[in-house]
C-alpha positions, 0 to 999 in steps of 0.5 A, spaced: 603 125 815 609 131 814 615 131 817 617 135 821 621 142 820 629 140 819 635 145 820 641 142 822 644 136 820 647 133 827 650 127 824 652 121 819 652 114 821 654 107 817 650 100 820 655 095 816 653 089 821 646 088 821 646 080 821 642 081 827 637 088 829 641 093 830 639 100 833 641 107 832 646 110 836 642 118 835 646 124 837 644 128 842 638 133 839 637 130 834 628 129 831 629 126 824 633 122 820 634 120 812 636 112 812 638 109 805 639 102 805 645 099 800 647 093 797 640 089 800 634 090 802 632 091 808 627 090 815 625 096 820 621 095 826 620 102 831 614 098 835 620 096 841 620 088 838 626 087 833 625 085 826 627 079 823 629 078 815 621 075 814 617 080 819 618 088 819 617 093 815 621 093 808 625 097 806 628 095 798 635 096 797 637 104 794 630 107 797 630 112 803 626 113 809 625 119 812 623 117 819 621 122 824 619 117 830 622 116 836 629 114 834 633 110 839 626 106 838 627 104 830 632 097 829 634 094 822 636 087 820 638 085 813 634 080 808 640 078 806 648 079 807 652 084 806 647 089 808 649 097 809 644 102 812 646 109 812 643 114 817 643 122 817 641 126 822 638 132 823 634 137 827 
């Protein structure tokens, strides 16, 4: 699956709290999105349930998801504490 065409950046958001599933908050306009997990790994789900540190798709500490999903669907939750997540937008 490719991703679709990206122009404009629409934005940049830090999740630091993400003990429980967190969502995004999007910008308007905004269709993909580059997500970095820092400091621990991660878990991701976009089905509508929230991830659980044990169940969800995994994404490793230093490694980058380019989603281009429905956004406001897409929560995380970290594996273990002190997690960070870093989000750019774009359209």
């Amino acid at each position: 699956m490719g991703l679709k065409s990206t122009t404009d950046c629409m934005g940049y958001q830090q999740l630091t709290s993400v003990s429980t599933a967190t969502g995004l908050t999007v910008p308007a306009g905004a269709t993909m999105a580059l997500i970095v997990a820092e400091n621990q790994s991660v878990r991701w789900r976009d089905d509508g349930t929230a991830p659980t540190a044990g169940v969800g798709m995994l994404l490793p500490v230093n490694s980058s998801l380019n989603y281009d999903g429905d956004l406001r669907r897409i929560q995380f939750i970290e594996i273990l504490a002190s997690a960070t997540v870093n989000v750019s937008y774009y359209r």
